[in-house]
C-alpha positions in Angstrom: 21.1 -3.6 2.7 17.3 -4.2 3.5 18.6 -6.5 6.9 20.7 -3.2 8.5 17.8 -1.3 7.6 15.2 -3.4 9.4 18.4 -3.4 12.5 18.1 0.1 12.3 14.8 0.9 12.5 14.0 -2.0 15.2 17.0 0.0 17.0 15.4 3.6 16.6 12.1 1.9 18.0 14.0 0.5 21.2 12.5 -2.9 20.8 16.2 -4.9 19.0 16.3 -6.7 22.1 12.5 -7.7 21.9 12.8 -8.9 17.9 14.3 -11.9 16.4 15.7 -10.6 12.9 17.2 -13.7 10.3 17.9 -14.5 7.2 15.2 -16.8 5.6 16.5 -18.8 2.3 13.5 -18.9 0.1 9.7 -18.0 0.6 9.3 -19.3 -3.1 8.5 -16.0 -4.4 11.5 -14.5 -5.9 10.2 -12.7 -8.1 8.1 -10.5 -5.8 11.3 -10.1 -4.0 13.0 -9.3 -1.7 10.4 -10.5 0.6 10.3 -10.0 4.6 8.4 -12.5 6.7 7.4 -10.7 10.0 5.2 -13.3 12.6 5.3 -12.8 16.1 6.5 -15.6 18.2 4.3 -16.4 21.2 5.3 -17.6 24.4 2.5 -19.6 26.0 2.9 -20.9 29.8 1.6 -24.1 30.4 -1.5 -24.3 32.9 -1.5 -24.2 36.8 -1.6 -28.0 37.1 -4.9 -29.1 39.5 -6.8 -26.3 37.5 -9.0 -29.3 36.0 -8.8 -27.4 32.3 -6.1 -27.2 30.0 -6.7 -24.3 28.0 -4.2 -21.9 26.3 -4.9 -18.6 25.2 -6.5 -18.1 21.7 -4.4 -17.2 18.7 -2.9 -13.3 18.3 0.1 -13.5 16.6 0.1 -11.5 13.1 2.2 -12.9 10.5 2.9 -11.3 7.1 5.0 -12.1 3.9 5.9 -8.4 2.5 6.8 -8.7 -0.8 9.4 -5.7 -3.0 10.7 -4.6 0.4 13.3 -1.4 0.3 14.8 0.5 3.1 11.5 3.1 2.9 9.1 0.2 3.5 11.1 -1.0 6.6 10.1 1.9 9.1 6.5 1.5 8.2 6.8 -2.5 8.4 8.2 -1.8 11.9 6.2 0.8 13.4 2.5 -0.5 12.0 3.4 -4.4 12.4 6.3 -4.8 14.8 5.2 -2.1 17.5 1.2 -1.8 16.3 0.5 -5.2 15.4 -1.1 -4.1 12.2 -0.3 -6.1 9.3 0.6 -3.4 6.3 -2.0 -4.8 4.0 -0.7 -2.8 0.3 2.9 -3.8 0.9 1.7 -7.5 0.3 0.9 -9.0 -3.1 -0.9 -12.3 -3.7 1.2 -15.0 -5.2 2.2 -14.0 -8.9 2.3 -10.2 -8.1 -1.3 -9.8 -9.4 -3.0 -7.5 -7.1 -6.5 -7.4 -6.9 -8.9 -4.7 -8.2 -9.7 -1.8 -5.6 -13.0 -1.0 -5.9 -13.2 1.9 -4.6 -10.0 3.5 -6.0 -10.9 2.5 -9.0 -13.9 4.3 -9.0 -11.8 7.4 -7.8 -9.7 7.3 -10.8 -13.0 7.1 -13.7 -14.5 10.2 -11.8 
């Protein structure tokens, strides 16, 4: 089951206790499925009052929709996105599971 899987490899990484992990419903795109939603979830403290500016920190958070997720994808999803905060950019499809053209493999392929 792809949620033990992501369990287990957020376990092997040492960070369970750092992760939310959930069951979502519907990201309304079944049939690019099963999807996995990974965002991270900021904590922002409120300013020092008497500091005359209100500012907060800029966004940072990564969020991703993975779409045909399997137990093989899980350890890169974790180790790139959770623990690198690199979004895994060819595990993601654009709505209607039409990926764009590659240029350059493309031209790799016609040499």
């Amino acid at each position: 089951m792809l949620h033990d899987a992501f369990a287990r490899a957020l376990e092997a990484h040492g960070v369970r206790d750092r992760a939310e992990l959930v069951w979502q419903s519907c990201f309304g795109r079944c049939t690019q499925g099963p999807n996995v939603l990974v965002r991270e979830v900021l904590t922002v403290e409120p300013p020092a009052l008497g500091t005359g500016f209100a500012t907060l920190p800029g966004p940072r958070g990564s969020t991703a929709l993975y779409n045909r997720m399997d137990e093989a994808r899980t350890e890169r999803v974790v180790a790139q996105h959770v623990l690198g905060g690199q979004i895994v950019r060819d595990l993601i499809e654009p709505p209607g599971g039409i990926r764009p053209i590659d240029p350059v493999a493309s031209s790799r392929r016609n040499s």
